[in-house]
C-alpha positions in Angstrom: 13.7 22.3 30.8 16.1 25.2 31.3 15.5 28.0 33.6 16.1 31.5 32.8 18.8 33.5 34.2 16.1 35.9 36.0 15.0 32.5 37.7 18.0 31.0 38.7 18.8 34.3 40.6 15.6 34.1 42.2 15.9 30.6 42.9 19.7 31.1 44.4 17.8 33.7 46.9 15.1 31.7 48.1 18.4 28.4 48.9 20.2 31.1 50.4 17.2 32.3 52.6 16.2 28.9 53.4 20.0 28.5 54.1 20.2 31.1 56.8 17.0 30.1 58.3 18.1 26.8 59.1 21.4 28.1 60.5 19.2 30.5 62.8 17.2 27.5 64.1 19.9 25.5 65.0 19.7 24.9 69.0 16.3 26.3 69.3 14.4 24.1 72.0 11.6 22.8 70.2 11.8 21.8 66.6 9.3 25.0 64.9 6.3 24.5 62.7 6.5 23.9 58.9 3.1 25.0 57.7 4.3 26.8 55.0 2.4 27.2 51.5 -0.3 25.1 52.6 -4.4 26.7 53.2 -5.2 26.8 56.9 -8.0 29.2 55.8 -10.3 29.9 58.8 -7.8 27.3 61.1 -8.3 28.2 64.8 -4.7 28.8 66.5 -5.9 30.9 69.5 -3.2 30.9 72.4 -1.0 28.4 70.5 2.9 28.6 71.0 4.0 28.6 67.7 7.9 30.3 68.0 9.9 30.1 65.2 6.9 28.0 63.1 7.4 28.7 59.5 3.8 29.7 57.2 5.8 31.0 54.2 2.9 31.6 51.6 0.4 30.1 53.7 -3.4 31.1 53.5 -4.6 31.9 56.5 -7.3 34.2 55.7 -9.6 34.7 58.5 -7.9 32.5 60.8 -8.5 32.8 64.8 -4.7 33.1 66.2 -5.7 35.8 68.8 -3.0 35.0 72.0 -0.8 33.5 69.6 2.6 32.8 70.2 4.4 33.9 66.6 7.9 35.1 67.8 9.9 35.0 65.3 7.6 33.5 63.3 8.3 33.7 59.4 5.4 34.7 57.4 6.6 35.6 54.4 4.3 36.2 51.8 1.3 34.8 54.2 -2.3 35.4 53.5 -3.7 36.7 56.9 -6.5 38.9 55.0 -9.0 39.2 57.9 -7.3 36.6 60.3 -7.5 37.4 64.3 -4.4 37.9 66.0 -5.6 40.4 68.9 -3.6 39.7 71.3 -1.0 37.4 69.5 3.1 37.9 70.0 4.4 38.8 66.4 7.8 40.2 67.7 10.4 40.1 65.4 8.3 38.1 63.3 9.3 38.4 59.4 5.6 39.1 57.7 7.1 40.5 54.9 4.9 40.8 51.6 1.5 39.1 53.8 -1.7 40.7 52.8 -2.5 41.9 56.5 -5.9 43.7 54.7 -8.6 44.1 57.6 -6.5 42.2 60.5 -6.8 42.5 63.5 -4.3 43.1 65.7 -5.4 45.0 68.6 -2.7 44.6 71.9 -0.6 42.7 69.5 3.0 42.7 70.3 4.9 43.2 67.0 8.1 45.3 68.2 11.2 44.1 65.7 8.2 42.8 62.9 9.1 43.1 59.8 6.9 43.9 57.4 8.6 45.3 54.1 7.2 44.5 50.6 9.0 41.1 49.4 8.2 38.7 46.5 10.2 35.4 46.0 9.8 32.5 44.4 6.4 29.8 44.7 6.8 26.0 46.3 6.9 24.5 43.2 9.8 26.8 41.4 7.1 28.6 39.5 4.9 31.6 40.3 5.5 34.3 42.9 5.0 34.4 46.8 4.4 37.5 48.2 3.7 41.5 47.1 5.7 44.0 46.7 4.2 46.6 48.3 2.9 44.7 51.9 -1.3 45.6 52.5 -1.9 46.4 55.6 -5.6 48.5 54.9 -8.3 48.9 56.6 -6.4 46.8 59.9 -6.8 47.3 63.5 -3.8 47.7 65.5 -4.6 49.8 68.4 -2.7 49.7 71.3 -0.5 47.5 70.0 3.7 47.3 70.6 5.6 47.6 67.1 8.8 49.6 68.6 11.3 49.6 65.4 9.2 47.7 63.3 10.2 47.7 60.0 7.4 49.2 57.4 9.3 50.9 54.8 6.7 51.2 52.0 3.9 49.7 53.4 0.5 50.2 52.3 -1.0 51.4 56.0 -4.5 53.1 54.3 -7.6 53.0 56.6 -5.5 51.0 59.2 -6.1 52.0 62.7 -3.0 52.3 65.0 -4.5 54.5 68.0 -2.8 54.3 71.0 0.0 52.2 69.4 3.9 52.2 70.7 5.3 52.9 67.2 8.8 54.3 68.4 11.6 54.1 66.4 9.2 52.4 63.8 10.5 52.9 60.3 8.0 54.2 57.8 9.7 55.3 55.0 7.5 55.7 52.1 4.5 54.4 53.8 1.0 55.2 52.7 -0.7 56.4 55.7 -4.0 57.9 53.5 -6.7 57.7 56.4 -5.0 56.0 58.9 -5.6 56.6 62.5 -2.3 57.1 64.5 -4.3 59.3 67.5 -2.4 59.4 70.8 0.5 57.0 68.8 4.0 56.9 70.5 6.2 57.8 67.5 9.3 59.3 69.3 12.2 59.1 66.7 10.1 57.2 64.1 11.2 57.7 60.3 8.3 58.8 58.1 10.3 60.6 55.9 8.7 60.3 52.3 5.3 58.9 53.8 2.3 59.8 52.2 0.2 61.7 55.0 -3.2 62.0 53.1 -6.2 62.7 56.2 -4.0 61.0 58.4 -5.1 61.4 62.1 -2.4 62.5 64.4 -4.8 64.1 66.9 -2.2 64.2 70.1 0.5 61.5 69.2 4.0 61.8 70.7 5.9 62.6 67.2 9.1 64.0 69.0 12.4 63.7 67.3 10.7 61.9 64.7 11.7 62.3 61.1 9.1 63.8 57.7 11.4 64.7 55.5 9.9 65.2 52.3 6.3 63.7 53.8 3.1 64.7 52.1 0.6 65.9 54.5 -2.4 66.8 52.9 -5.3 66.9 55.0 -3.3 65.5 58.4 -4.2 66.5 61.4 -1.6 66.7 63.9 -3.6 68.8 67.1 -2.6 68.3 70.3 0.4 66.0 68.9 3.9 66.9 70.4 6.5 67.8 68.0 9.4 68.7 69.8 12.6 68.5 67.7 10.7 67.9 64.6 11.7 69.7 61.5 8.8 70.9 60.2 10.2 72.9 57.4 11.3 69.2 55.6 7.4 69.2 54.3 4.5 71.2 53.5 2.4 71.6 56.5 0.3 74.4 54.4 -2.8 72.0 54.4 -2.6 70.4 57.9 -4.4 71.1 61.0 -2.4 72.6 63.8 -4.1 73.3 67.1 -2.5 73.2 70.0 -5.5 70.7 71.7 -7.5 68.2 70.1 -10.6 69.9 69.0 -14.1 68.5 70.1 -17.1 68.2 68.7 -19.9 70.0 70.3 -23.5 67.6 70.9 -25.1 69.3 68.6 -22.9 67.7 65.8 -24.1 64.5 67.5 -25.9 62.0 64.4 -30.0 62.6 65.2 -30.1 59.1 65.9 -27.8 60.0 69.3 -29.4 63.1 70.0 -32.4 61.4 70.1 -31.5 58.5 72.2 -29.9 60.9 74.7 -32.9 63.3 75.0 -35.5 60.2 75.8 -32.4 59.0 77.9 -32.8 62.4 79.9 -36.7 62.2 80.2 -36.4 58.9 81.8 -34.2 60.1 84.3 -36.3 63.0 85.1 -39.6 61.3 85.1 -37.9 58.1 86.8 -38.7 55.9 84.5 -41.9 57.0 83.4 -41.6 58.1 80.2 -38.4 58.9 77.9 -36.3 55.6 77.4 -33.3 54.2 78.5 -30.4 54.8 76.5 -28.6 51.7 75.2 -25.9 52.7 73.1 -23.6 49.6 72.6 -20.6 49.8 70.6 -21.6 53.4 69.7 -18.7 55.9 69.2 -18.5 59.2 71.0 -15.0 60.0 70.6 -13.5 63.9 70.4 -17.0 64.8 71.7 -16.9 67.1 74.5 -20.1 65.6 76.6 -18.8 67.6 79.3 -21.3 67.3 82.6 -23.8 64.8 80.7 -26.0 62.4 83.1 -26.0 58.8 81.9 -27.0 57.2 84.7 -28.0 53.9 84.4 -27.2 53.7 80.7 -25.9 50.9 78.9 -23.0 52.0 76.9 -21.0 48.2 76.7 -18.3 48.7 74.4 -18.7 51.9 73.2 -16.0 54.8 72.3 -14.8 57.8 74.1 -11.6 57.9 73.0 -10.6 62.0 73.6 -13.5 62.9 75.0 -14.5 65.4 77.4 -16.9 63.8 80.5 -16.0 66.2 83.0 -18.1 66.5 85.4 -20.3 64.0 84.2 -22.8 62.2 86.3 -22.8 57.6 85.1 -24.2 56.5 88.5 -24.7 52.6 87.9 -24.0 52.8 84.3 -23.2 49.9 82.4 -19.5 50.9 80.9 -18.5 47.5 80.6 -15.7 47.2 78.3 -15.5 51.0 76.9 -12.3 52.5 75.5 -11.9 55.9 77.3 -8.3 56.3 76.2 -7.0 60.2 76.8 -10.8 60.7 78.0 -11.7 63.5 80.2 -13.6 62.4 83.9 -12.2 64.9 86.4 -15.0 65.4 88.4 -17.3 62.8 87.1 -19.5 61.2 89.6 -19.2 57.2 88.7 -20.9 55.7 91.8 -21.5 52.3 91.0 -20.6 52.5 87.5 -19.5 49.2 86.3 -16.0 49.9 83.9 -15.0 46.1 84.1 -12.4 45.4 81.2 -12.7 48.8 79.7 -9.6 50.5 78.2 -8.7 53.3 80.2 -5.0 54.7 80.0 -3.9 58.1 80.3 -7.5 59.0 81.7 -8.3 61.8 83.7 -9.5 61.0 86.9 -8.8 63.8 89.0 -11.6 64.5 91.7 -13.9 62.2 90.6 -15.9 60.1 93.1 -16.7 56.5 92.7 -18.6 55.4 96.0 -20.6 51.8 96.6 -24.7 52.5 95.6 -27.7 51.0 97.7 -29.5 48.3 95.2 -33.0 48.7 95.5 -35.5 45.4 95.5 -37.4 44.9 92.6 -40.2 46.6 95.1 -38.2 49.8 95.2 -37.9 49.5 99.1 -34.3 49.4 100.4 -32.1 46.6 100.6 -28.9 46.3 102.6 -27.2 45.4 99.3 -24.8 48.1 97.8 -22.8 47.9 94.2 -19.2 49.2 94.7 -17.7 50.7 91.0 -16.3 48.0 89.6 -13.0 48.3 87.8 -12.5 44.4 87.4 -10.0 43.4 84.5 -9.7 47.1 83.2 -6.4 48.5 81.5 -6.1 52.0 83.5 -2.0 52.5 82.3 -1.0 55.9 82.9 -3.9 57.1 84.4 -3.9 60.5 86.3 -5.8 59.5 89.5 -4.8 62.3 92.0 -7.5 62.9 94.3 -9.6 60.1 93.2 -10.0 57.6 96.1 -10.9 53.5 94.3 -10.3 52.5 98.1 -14.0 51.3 97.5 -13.7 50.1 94.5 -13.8 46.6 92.9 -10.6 46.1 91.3 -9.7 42.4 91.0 -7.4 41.6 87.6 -7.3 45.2 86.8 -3.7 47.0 85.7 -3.8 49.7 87.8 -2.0 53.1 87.3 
């Protein structure tokens, strides 16, 4: 059976690329995977070393790969709708035309990636591998490293890239409707032609970075440097331009938080004898200014405070185990015994805040000679402004430290 002209071109481009691949592997120190075009749905590749392996067209739709060693991985076409891969080391990794829809990819190192839209030929000479346009909605990429990735074009919708080191990215063309790029490093990025629909760009570092004939419709770019940015290369008209973030007052609070917080004051001011102790895991408070709140005691694992305003704010023993406080506000704060262990917290204020050890009571309520130092084990405090805080008391075992 004769193939058609269209064909043999495309099957000339996938011997070529196969071709060069080859020739890059040669003298590599371990042989890489070949798992390509095959279904590893679901497979579990956490903390595997997997350099170089090859997963061209392979389905690996919600598989676990968080830790993940993926350098220079190829991934063309892959299927990694849902997968974990928080964590994982994707530089320079070729994930061009994956569907990337609802990843996660939190901390991920993906610096050189490249994710451009690409189609090519199936295993078995027919069919296609690949899109055209690579789907990257709705993922989670905060914090993560993609310095100079490549995402011309990419469909970036409802992803979440907060906190992320995007510098020098390329994102020509990109559709960034409802993305989250809060607090992003994207110093001399290119997002010329990119499609800025609602996009959140509430403080991000944007300097010398390029929006030539961008869309911006909605965005909101307070607080966000934009030194040496042209802004007359597109229509700012409809954006939102403050010079700060802009924070939500508590009375914009959902009832269902007002009213955990008001029993959560009655119980502190009865002592326990009426009111309720707020537990309030996984909640989000971010861009809320809860500025000289008491939460003592509370149990707030997980939860978001991403931008907000806690000055002053009194969290003696308070469970803030594994928060993400990033750009938060706690000058002042009292956080005696307050228990932060593997919480995100860069670029938080600390300034003359006070973290001292706490008596535990016995279970009598008479004294004990026990005392519960704030505890800081495993957290992430990058860039953290700490001037006249003293942690000399604190518990800070594992923790990166400003």
């Amino acid at each position: 059976m004769s193939s058609t002209p269209s064909s043999e071109t495309e099957l000339e481009d996938v011997r070529k690329y196969l071709a060069a691949t080859k020739k890059a592997l040669v003298g590599a120190p371990n042989k890489p995977h070949d798992l390509s075009h095959r279904n590893l749905a679901k497979v579990n590749f956490e903390g595997r070393s997997m350099a170089r392996a090859r997963l061209m067209g392979t389905d690996l739709s919600e598989a676990r790969m968080a830790r993940a060693d993926l350098l220079e991985a190829d991934l063309f076409g892959a299927n990694l709708t849902n997968a974990d891969m928080n964590g994982a080391n994707l530089q320079n990794a070729v994930l061009r035309g994956a569907s990337l829809r609802g990843a996660n990819m939190n901390g991920a190192n993906l610096s050189g990636a490249d994710f451009r839209g690409g189609v090519m030929m199936g295993q078995s000479g027919t069919g296609r591998v690949g899109l055209e346009i690579t789907d990257l909605t709705d993922c989670l990429a905060d914090y993560a490293t993609a310095s100079r990735a490549q995402m011309t074009g990419v469909d970036l919708s409802g992803a979440s890239f907060q906190g992320a080191n995007l510098e020098g990215a390329i994102l020509f063309g990109a559709n960034l409707a409802n993305t989250n790029l809060a607090y992003a490093n994207l110093r001399g990025a290119d997002l010329s032609d990119a499609r800025l629909g609602k996009t959140s760009l509430i403080g991000a570092d944007l300097s010398n970075a390029k929006f030539a004939n961008a869309k911006a419709d909605g965005a909101n770019f307070s607080g966000a440097n934009m030194t040496n940015v042209d802004t007359k290369s597109f229509d700012l008209a409809r954006s939102i331009m403050s010079a700060k973030p802009p924070l939500l007052g508590r009375n914009q609070l959902p009832a269902n938080l007002k009213t955990a917080l008001d029993g959560h004051a009655a119980w502190l001011a009865s002592v326990g004898r009426s009111g309720c102790q707020a537990s309030l895991e996984g909640v989000d408070f971010s861009y809320f200014d809860l500025s000289g709140i008491d939460l003592s005691g509370a149990v707030l694992r997980n939860a978001k405070f991403v931008g907000a305003n806690l000055a002053g704010a009194v969290l003696l023993l308070a469970n803030l185990r594994g928060v993400d406080m990033f750009h938060a506000d706690l000058s002042g704060a009292k956080l005696h015994g307050t228990m932060f262990d593997g919480a995100k917290l860069r670029e938080v204020e600390f300034a003359g805040a006070k973290a001292l050890p706490l008596p535990i009571a016995n279970a009598d309520g008479s004294s004990s000679t026990r005392m519960q130092p704030t505890s800081f084990v495993g957290a992430d405090m990058t860039g953290a402004k700490v001037k006249g805080f003293d942690m000399s008391q604190a518990a800070t075992e594992g923790a990166r430290l400003p």
